[in-house]
N, C-alpha and C positions, 0 to 999 in steps of 0.2 A: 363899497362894491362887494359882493359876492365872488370869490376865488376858491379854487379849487389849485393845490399843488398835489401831485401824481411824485412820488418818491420819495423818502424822509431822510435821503445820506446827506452829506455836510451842502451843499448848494439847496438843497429840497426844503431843507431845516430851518434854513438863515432865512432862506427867501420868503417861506411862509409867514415865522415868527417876526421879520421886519415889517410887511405887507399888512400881518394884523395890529402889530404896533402903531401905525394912522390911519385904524380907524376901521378899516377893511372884516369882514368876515372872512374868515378861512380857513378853507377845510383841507388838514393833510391826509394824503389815501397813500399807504402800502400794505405792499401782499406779508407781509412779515408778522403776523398774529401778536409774538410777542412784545413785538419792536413798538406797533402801536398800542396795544398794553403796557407797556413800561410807561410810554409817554403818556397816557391817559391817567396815569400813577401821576403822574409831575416828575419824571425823571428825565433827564435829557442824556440823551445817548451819546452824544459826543463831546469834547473838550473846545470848547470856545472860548474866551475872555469873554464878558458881558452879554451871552446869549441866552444865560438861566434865568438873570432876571426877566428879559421881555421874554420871555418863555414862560414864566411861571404867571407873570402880570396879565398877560394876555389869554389864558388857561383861565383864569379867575373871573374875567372879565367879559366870558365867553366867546371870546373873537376865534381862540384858537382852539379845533377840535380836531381828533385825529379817528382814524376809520381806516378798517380793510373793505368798504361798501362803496366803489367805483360807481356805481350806479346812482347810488345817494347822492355823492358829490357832485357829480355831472348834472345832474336835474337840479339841483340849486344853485349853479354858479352858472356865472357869463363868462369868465374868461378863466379858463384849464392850465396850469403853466405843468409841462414835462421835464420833470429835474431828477430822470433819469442815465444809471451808468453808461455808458460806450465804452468800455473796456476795449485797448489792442488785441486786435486776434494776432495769429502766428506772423501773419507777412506786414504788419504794424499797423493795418487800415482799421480805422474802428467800427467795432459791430453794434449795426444799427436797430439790431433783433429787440432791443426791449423799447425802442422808440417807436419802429413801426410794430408790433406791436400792441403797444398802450395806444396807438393811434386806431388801430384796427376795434380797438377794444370799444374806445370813446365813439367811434362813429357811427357804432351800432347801435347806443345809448342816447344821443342825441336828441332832442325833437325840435328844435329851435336853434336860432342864430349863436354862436359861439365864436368866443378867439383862443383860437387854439398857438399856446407859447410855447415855442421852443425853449429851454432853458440850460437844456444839455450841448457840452460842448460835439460839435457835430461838422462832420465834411462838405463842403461848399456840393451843394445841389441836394441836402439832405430836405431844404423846406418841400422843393418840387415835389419832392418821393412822399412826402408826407400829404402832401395835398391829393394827390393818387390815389393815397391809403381813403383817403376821403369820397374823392370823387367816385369810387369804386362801387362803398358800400352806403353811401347814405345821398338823398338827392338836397339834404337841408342844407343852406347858406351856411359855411365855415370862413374865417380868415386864420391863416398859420405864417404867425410871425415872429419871426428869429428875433431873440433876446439873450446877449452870450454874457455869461457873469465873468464878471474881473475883482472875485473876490478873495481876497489875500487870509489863509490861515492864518490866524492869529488876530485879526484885527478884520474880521470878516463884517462883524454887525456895522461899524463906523463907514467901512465901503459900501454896504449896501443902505445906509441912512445915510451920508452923505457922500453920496457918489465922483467920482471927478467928471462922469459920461456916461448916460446909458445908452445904448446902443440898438436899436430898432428898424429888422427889417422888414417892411412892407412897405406895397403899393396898395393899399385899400386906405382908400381917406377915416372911413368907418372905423376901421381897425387903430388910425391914425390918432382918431378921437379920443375913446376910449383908454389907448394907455398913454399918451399924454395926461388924461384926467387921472388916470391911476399914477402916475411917475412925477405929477405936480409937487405934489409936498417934499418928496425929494431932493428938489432941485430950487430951492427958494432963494440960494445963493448966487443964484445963476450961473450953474454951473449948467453947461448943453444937453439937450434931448439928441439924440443924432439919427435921424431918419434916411435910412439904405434903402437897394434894394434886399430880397433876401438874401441873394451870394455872397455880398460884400460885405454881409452883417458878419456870415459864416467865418468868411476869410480873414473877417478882422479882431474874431477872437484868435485863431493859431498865428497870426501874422505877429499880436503884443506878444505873446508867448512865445514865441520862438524867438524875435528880438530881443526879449531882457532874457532867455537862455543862453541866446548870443554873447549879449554883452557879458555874463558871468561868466565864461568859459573862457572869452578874449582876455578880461583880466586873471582870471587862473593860466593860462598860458603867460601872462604878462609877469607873472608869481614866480613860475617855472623860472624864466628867463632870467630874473634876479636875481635866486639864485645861485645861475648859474657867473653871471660878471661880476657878482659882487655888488649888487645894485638893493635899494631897501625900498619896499614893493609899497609902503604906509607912503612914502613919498610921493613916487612915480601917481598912486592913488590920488592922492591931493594934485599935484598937479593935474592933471589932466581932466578931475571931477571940477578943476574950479571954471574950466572953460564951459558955459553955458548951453552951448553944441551939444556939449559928451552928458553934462550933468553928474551929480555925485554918487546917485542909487544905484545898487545894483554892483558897484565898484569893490565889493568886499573879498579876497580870493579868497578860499576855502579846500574844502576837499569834496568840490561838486554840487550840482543840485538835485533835487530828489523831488517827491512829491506827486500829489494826485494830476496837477497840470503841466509841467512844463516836458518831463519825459514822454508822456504819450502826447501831447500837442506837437514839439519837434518831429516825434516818430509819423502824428497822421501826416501833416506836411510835407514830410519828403513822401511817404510813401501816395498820398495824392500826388503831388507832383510826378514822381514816376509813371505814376497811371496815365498822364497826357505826354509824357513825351518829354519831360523836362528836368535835366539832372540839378536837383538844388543842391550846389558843392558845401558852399557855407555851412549847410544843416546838418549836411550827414559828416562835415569833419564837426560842428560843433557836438557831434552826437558822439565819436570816437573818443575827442579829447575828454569828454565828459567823463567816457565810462571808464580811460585810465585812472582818471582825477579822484576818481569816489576810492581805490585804493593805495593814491599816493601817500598818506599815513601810512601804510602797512610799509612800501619799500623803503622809506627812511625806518622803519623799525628794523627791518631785517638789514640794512645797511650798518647800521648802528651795533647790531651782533652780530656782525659778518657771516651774517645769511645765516646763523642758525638758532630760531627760538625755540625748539623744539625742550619742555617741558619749565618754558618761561610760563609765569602769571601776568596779566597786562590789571587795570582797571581801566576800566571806558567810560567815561562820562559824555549822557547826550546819546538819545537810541533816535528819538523823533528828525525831522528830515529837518525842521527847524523849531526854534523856540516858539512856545505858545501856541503849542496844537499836541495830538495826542496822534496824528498821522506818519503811519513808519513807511507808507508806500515808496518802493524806489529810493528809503535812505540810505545816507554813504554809509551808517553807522551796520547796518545790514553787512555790509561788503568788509567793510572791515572784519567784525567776528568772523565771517566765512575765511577770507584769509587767514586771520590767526591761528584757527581751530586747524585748516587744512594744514598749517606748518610745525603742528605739534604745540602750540599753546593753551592754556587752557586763560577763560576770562572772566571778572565779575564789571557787571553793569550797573548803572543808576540812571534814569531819568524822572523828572517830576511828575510825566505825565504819563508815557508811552510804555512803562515797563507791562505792563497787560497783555497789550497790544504784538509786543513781539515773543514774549510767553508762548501766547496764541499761536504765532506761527512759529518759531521755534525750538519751543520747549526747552529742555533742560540741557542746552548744547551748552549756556552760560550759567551763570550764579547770580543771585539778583538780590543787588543790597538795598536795606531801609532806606539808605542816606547817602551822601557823595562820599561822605569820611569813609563811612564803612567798606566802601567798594577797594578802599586803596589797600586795606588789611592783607600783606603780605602778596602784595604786587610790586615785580622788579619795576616795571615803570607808569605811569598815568597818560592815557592818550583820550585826546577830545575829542568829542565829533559833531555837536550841538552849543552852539551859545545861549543855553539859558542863564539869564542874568544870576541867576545862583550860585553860576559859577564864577562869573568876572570876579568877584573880591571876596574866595575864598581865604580860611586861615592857614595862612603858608606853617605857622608853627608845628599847628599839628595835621599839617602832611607831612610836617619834616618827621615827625615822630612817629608816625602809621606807615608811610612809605617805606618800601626797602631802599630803594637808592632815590636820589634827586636826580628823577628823568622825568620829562616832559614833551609829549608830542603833542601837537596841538595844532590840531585840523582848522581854528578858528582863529587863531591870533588874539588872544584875549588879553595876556598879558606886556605888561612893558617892558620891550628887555632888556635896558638899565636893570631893572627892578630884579627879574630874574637873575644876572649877573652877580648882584651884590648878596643876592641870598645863597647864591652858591650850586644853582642847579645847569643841568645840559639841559639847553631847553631849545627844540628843535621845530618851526613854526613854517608856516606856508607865506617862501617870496620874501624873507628875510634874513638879517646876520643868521648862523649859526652859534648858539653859544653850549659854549664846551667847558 
């Protein structure tokens, strides 16, 4: 089939490079000169597991081509997929300016039948608006049908080549057709097509999203609680993951969640909601506890010094929101450095992937080491804030010997704390013993 993907950021990227992976033609279009130049180099601009290869294979193979030429690409494809941003505006509603937009763009260029794909995530009645954009400017047969990704950084190619559901809103049989043909190979497992209407398609991407933000927050509250009675939160976890109802994912406490989806999907949902009249409680406390949780590391550190770190050194391991992506949007580890630095700390960082990335945005506020070891060089204590496996079965010897003292805070629970105990450190973790 002939496709065209309108955007190259991390959903625009996957979707294209999967899509030409069985078989498909496709053309990626952004307005970003360089960005499509890089890629036309064979460079892939973001951090994915396994997405350079079908990126490079498919480059070779000529399936995948990249263009700033809107035009071009709309004259040779039959179905358009939009996997553009919606960024929160100020009062959290997301703006729809480059959706309708590229909509405005495409309907001028059109001359024949198209399926115009939603792929961005968007506010329930965004397809209607989009159809407008249509009906407005061009009198040619369009179908605009909502297609919401549930694709997880870090293991994004595997979601989107083996899907657990895709999700599909239209009522045009035509439309029907079509990307069922296109979503076959997909789904050979028999895993479901799921055909909505378009609002319920809308709804059913912020609806998962704001449930497993739920759930993560109920067990960081559940962390809290532990504690505070004395209770060991790995337990209570197991418990309650083995009941089949509750499930085990998602049960991890932490120091919050971060990233490109769940902050601004929680944020459109309530703030949709408000807009008809309806206070969603659940959301907006999951949205408060959240935003304490991102720097509950920092008050167990200032706890720990009795409130005063003022010209302590920290080292931080773990900038990225989570392991296996190179994405700092909305991470804890962000709120962390801001805290530190505002109470007189100064800090050095490591991540495998993301140290660029928050350079970028914040410059030389921290120190930025080659390697995990080196970051701990004359830091009173070591705090986590990213589980990359790099870090689970680091060598304790020579932190003992880099370190200044044996402190450990750790936003992620990685290690066991037996283990910790006998080697002799404070090692202070989320929803567990404290050891001293």
């Amino acid at each position: 089939m002939k496709i065209a993907v309108i955007g190259t950021g991390y959903v625009g990227l996957v979707t294209g490079t999967c899509l030409a992976e069985t078989g498909n033609d496709v053309i990626c279009v952004d307005i970003n000169e360089a960005k499509v130049k890089q890629m036309q180099n064979g460079e892939v601009p973001i951090y994915e597991p396994g997405l350079d290869l079908l990126f490079h294979r498919n480059i070779e193979q000529e399936r995948l081509t990249f263009t700033t030429n809107l035009a071009d690409a709309v004259k040779e494809s039959q179905i358009i997929f939009m996997a553009l941003p919606t960024p929160p505006g100020g009062d959290g509603a997301a703006d729809l300016s480059y959706i309708l937009g590229a909509a405005k763009d495409i309907s001028k260029l059109i001359t024949e039948y198209k399926v115009i794909v939603n792929k961005s995530t968007v506010p329930v009645g965004t397809a209607d608006k989009v159809k407008a954009v249509f009906a407005e400017n061009t009198s040619i047969e369009v179908d605009v049908v909502s297609n919401p990704e549930f694709l997880r950084e870090g293991v994004a190619v595997d979601d989107f080549m083996k899907p657990d559901r895709v999700v599909l809103g239209t009522k045009s049989e035509k439309a029907k057709k079509l990307m069922t043909e296109l979503y076959g190979p997909y789904v050979r497992q028999g895993n479901p097509i799921l055909f909505m209407d378009e609002r319920s398609s809308e709804l059913t991407k912020y609806a998962a999203n704001s449930f497993l933000a739920t759930k993560i927050t109920f067990m960081n509250e559940v962390a809290n609680l532990c504690e505070l009675v004395g209770a060991d939160v790995d337990a209570v976890r197991k418990g309650i993951g083995s009941d089949e109802r509750i499930g085990k994912r998602f049960l991890f406490p932490g120091v919050g969640y971060g990233g490109s989806c769940f902050p601004k999907d929680v944020q459109a949902l309530v703030k949709s909601s408000d807009d008809h009249a309806y206070d969603f409680q659940i959301l907006k406390s999951v949205m408060e506890v959240n935003e304490r949780q991102k720097t509950i590391l920092v008050d167990k550190v200032l706890k720990y010094y009795k409130g005063d770190i003022k010209g302590k050194h920290f080292a931080l391991w773990g900038l990225a929101f989570k392991p296996e992506t190179d994405d700092i949007r909305e991470a804890p580890a962000l709120y962390i450095i801001d805290a530190l630095v505002k109470n007189g700390a100064t800090v050095t960082v490591f991540d495998p992937e993301a140290m660029g990335n928050v350079k970028n945005l914040i410059g030389d506020q921290v120190n930025y080491a080659k390697n995990q070891y080196e970051a701990l060089e004359g830091a009173d204590a070591l705090l986590i804030a990213t589980e990359w496996s790099v870090f689970r079965n680091p060598d304790f010897d020579k932190i003992d010997h880099i370190l200044k003292n044996k402190v450990v805070f750790d936003g992620r629970n990685l290690y066991d704390l037996q283990k910790m105990i006998d080697l002799g450190y404070y090692y202070n973790s989320i929803g567990r013993k404290l050891i001293d």
